[in-house]
N, C-alpha and C positions, 0 to 999 in steps of 0.2 A: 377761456379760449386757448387753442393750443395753433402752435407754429409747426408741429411734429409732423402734418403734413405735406407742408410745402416743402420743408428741409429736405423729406425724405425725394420729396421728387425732383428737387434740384442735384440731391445727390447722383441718385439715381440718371437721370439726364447724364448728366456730368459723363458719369463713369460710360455711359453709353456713349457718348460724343469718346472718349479715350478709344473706345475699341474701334468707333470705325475712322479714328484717325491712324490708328495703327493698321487698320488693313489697310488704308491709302497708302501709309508709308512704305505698306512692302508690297503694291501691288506690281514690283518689277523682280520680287525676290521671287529666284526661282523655286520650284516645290512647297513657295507658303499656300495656308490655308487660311482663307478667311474664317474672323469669328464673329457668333451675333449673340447677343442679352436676352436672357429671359427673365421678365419678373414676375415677381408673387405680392398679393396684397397682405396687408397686415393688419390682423384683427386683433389677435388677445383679447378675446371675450370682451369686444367692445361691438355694440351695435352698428358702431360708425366707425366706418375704417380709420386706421392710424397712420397711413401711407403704404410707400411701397418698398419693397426689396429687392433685390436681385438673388434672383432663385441660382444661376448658374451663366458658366459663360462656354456655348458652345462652337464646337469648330466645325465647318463646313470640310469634310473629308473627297467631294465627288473631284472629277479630274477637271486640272486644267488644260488648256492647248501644248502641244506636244510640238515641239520647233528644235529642226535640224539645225546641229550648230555643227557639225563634220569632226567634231575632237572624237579620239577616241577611245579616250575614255569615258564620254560623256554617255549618261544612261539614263533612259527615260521608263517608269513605270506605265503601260501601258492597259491601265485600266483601275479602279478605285480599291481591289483588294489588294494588300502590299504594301512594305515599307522596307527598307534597305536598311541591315543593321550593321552598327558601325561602331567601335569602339576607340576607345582613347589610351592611352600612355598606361594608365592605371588600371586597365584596362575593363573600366566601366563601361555600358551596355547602353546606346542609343538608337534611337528606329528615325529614318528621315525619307522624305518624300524628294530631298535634293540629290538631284544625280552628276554633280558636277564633282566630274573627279578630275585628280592627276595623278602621275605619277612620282615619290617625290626619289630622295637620291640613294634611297635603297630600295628602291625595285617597288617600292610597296604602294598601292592603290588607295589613297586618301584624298577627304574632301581640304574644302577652304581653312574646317578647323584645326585639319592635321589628323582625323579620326580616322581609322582603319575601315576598309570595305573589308565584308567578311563575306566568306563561302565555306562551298566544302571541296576539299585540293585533293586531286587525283596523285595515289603513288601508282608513278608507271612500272616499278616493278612487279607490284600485287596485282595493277588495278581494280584496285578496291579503292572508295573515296573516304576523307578522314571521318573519324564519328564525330566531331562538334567543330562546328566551324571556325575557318581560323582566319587571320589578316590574309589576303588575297594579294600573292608577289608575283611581279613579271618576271621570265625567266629572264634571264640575262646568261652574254656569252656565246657560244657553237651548240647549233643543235650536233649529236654525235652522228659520223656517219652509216649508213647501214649495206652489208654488201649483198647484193645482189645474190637470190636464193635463201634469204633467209627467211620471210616468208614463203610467197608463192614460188618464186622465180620467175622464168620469160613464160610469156601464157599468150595462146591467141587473142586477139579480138575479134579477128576477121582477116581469113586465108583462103585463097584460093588458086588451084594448083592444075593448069591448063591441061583439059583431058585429051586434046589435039595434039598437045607436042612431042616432037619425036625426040628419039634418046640420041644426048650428044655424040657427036663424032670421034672426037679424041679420044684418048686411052684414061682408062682410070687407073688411081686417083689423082689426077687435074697435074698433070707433070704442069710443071711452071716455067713461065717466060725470066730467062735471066735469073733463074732461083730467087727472084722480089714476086715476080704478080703471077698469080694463079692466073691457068688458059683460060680465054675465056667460052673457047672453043668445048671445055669439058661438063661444062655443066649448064642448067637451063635460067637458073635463076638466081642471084647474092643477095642475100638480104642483110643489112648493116646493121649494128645495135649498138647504143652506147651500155655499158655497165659497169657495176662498183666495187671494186674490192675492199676489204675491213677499215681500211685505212682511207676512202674516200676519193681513192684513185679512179680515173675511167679508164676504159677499154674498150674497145671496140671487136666486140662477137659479130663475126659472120657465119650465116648460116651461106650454105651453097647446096641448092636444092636440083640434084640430078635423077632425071626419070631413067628408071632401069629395067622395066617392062608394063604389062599391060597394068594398071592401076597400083604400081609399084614404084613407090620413091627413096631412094638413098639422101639425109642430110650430113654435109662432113662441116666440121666445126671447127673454125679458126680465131684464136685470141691476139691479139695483136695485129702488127703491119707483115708479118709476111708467114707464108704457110711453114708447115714442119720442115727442120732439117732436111729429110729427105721423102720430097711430099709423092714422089711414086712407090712410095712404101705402102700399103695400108696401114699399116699397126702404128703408124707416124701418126695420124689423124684418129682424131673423136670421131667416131658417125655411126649412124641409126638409120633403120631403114622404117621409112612409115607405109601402111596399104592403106587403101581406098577399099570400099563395095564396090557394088555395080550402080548401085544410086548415086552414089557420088559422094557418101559422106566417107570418114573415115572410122576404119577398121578400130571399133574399142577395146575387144579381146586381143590379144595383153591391152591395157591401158596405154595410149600413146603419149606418155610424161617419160622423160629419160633424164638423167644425170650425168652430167657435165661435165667430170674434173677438170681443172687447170692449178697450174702452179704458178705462183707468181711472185715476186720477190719481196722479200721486207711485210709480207702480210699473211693470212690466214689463208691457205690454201680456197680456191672457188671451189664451189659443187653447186653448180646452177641445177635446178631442175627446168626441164625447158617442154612446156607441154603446148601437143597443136588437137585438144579438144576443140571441135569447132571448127576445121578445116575442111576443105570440102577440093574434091576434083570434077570440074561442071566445065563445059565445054566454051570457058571464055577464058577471057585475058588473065595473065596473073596479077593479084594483087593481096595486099597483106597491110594488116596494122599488127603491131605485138607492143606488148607495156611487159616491163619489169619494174621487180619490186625495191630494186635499190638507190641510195641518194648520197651524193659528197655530204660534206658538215657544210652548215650553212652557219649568217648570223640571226640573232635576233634583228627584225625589221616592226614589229609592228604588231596591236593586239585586235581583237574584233571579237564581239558579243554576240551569241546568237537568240532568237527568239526566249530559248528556254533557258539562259543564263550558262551556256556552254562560254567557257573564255579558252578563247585559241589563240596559240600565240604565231605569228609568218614570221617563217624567215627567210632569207633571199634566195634560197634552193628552191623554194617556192614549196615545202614542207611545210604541213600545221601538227603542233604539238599542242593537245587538252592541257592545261591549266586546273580544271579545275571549274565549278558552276558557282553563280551568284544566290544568295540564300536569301528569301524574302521572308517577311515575317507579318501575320495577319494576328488581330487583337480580341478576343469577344463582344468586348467593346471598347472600340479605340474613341468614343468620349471620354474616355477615365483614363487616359493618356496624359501625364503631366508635363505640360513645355517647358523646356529646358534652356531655351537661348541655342540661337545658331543654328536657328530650321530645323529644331530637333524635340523628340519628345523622350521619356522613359516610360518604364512600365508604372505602373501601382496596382497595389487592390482591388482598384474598381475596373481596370482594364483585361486584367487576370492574366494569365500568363500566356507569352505569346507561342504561336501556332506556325514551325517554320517547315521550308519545301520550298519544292524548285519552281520557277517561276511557268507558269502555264499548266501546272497542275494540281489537283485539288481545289480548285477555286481561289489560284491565285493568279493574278495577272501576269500577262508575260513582259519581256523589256522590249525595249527598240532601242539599237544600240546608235550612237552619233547623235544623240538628242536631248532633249529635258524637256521637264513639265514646267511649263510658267506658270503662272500663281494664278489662284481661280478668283481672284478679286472681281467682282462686275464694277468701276469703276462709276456706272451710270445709276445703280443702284445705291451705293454706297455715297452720294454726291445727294442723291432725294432721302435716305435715313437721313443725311445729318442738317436737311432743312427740316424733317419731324422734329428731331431728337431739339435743335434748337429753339423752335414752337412752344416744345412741351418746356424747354427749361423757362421758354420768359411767359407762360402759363403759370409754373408752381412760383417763379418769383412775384406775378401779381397777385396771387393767391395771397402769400404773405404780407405783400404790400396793399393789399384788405383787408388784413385782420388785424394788420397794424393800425389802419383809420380806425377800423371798431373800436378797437380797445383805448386809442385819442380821442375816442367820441366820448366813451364812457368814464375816461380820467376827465372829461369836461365837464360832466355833471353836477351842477351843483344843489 
């Protein structure tokens, strides 16, 4: 008579009761994944089984619940392809489904165990993003300032330029009240503008839009608080004349974009280009929106993830600077994934080598940033295994404790 098979199912039991005490234990850790037992019988060429084994122990990969925590750094995989790679000091290579990050005191993006979030970092000089991903830093310090024309310039959104009104009465160009305030008597319309010189200073561009015949406008251009030296000069003033059609739009032969010079102290000379594509003269009130392309330095305020692992960093100018994207990483098969401790897995052999890309593409999930995945434990499920799992262990212990009478019965023979 043999014991070989109760042992083996007591073991067996055993070791199954370990696993789903360990997924209890972490059913509050975030990004864990529960695991479950598979066993296999044991023959070796015996007619009658020998017990049992465990064949493998595998881990439930699909998502858990996804809950806003407002950190933000915190980052949730939103969907079951994906894992966040992350490295350490040594800078060993780990894949985890936990998105609780911070920031620690060099800028750098790390979880609980101190491991580095990696991506791939935009140089804003090339941009071009780096070829293998690297630890993921928040900027720190002044965004630089940028002045105004260095892109676009001033650009319409929406002008319009009253086809009713008649041409002002005063003399041109705009003799001035007290050599401070332009007449107002000379022109039809001011439009103010904040802008930036190299160094992050504002100014204030006024345009002064005077109609000068039929679908004909003159704009003269003022930097600062008071008009030129001597503002009944012409050649004192910037100004450009814009036409209309007869429809109303305006004239595009020549291009109506003109350039701006001003000089200004202690900084790089302006040369705004200031374009009113998109202006219109239509027989109603004036009104106008214009954006330009310049901003003081700001500081860093704050980071934010977008769907597809774009990290943007705000800073109180209310400017966003790329960072930089978050790099997921997919397995061929992430059961051959080895855990490591600390919510975390490595590669091996049987996982093969991982498959990286930005999140939301190629069939990989996307983030949701302010969030985490909680752990996919079913706590109701895992409360009914472990009354089987308990069943089956005081099953193989009766078992044994049969074969033990048997074999008392038959040391009783006499």
């Amino acid at each position: 008579m043999s014991f070989g098979q109760g042992l083996s199912g007591l073991k067996a039991a055993a070791q199954k009761l370990d696993v789903i005490g360990n997924n209890i234990a972490n059913s509050g850790t975030v990004g864990f994944k529960s695991s479950s037992v598979a066993f296999a019988d044991v023959y070796a060429s015996s007619r009658v089984g020998l017990g049992v084994q465990i064949s493998s122990v595998n881990q439930d990969f699909s998502v858990g619940n996804l809950t806003v925590t407002g950190g933000q750094f915190d980052m949730a995989i939103d969907g079951a392809s994906g894992l966040f790679r992350v490295i350490d000091e040594s800078g060993s290579v780990y894949f985890t489904r936990n998105g609780q990050f911070s920031q620690d005191k060099n800028g750098y993006i790390v979880n609980a165990q101190g491991q580095y979030l990696t991506g791939y970092i935009l140089d804003r000089e090339t941009g071009a993003y780096s070829m293998a991903p690297e630890a993921i830093r928040v900027p720190t310090g002044n965004i630089a300032p940028r002045a105004t024309g260095t892109v676009d310039g001033v650009t319409v959104r929406a002008m319009n330029l009253d086809a009713t009104a008649e041409a002002p009465a005063a003399a041109v160009p705009f003799p001035s009240l007290n050599g401070d305030v332009v007449n107002p008597n000379s022109y039809n319309m001011s439009v103010p503008l904040t802008v930036y010189d190299s160094l992050g200073r504002e100014h204030q561009l006024t345009q002064y839009f005077r109609k000068t015949g039929t679908n004909t406008w003159e704009v003269y251009y003022q930097l600062g608080d008071k008009p030129p030296a001597d503002p009944t000069d012409p050649a004192s003033w910037q100004r450009q004349t814009i036409t209309f059609q007869s429809n109303g739009t305006i004239q595009t032969v020549p291009a109506p974009t003109y350039q701006i010079p001003f000089t200004v102290g202690g900084a790089d000379p302006l040369n705004i280009p200031v374009s009113y594509v998109g202006a219109t003269q239509f027989g109603g009130p004036f009104n106008y929106e214009f954006r330009q392309d310049g901003y003081a330095t700001g500081e860093y305020a704050s980071m934010t993830v977008a769907a597809d692992g774009t990290i943007m960093a705000n800073y109180t100018n209310g400017e966003l600077l790329e960072v930089g994207y978050v790099v997921l990483a997919d397995f061929p098969n992430v059961q051959g994934l080895s855990p490591s401790g600390g919510n975390a897995w490595t590669q091996t052999a049987e996982s093969g080598a991982p498959r990286l890309g930005r999140p939301g593409l190629n069939g990989l999930a996307s983030i949701m940033s302010q969030a985490v995945e909680e752990s996919n434990v079913d706590i109701s499920t895992q409360l009914v295994d472990m009354i089987i799992s308990q069943r089956t262990y005081q099953a193989n212990a009766q078992a044994i404790t049969t074969q033990s009478e048997m074999m008392q019965t038959l040391m009783n023979i006499r």
